[in-house]
C-alpha positions in Angstrom: 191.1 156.3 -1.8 193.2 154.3 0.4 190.5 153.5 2.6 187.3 153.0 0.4 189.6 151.0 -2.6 187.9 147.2 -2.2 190.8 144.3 -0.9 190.4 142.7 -4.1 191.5 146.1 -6.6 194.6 147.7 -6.7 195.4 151.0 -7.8 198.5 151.4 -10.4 197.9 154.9 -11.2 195.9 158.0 -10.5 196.1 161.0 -12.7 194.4 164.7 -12.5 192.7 165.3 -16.0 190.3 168.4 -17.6 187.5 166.2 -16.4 183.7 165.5 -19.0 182.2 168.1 -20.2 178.7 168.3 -18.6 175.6 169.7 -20.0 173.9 172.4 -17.5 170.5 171.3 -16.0 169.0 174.5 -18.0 170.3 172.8 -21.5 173.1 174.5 -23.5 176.5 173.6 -24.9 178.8 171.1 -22.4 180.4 173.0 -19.7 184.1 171.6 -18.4 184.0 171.3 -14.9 185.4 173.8 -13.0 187.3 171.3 -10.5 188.4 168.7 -13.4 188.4 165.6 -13.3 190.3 162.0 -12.5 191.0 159.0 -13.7 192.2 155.8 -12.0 193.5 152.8 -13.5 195.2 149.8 -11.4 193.9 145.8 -11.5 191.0 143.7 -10.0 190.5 139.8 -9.3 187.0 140.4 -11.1 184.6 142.7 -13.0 182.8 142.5 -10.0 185.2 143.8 -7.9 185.9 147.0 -10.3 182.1 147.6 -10.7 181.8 147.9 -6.7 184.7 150.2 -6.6 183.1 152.4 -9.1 179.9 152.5 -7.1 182.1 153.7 -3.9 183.6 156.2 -6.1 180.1 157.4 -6.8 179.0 157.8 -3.3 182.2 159.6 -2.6 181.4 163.7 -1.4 184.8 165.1 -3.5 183.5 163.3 -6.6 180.2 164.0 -8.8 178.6 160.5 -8.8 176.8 160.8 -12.2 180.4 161.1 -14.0 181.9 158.2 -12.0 182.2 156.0 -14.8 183.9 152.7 -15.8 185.8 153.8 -19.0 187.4 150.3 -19.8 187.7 146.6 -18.6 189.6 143.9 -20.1 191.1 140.3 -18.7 195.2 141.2 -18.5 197.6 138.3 -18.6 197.7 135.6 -16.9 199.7 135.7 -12.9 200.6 133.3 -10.7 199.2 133.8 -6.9 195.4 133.9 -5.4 193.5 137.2 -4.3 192.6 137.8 -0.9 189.3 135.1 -0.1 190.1 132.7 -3.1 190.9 129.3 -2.5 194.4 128.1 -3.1 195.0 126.7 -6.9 197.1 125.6 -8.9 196.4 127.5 -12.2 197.3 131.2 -13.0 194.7 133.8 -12.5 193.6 136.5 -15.0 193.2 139.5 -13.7 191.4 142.4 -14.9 192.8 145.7 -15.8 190.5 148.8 -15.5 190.2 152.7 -15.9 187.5 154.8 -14.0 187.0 158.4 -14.7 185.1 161.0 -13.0 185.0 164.9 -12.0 186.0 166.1 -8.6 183.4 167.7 -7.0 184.0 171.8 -6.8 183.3 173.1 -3.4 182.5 176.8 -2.4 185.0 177.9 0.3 181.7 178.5 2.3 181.2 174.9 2.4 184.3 173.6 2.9 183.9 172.9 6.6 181.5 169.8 5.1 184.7 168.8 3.2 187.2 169.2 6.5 185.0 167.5 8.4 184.7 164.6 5.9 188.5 164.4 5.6 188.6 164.6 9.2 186.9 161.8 9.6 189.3 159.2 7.6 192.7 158.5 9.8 194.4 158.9 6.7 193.4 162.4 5.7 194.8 163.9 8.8 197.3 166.0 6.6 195.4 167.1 4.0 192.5 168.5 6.7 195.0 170.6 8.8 196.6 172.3 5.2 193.3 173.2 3.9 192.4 174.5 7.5 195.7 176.2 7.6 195.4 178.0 4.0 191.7 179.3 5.8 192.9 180.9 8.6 195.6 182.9 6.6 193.0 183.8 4.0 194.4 182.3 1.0 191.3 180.6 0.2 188.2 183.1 0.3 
């Protein structure tokens, strides 16, 4: 998240949670997802700014897009300072405190060289990459 969080949003907290039930495609009674789910709260310089961190979360390939949701938004107290691009003022700010929830996407081992290659590809993800590659050449994931 690191690198696909907006300038303007900060993160406070993420947490790993049972994730939304989703309904199959064939109808039926709400399945939990297999993978769970996540939810991330932190604060924004504006509703805009939250809104177009919840669209990057639902273009993201580890989480299923059409259960990234906005679950609350609200103005938090007021702060003294400027986010990044405002102009200088006198006045506190409000900022706005929000929480996003959404499953993590659950990838076949047989596919996981989409998700390596996708970690691979963000500086920052270096670590996680070469564990996951490491637990599939000793056969722990199969």
């Amino acid at each position: 998240m690191q690198n696909r969080i907006p300038t303007r949003t900060q993160l406070s907290t993420i947490n790993q949670t049972t994730g939304e039930a989703v309904v199959p495609p064939e109808g039926g009674e709400p399945v939990a997802p297999p993978a769970g789910g996540i939810t991330v709260q932190g604060t924004s310089c504006s509703f805009d700014d939250v809104n177009d961190f919840m669209l990057t979360l639902k273009n993201s390939p580890f989480l299923v897009g059409d259960t990234v949701k906005i679950a609350t938004s609200s103005l938090g107290n007021e702060v003294l300072g400027t986010c990044p691009g405002d102009a200088e003022r006198d006045e506190p700010l409000r900022l706005v405190n929000y929480t996003i929830n959404g499953n993590v996407e659950s990838v076949p081992v047989d596919q996981l060289d989409r998700l390596l290659a996708e970690l691979e590809s963000q500086q920052a993800s270096v670590g996680l990459a070469s564990r996951l590659q490491a637990l599939l050449e000793t056969g722990a994931l199969e």
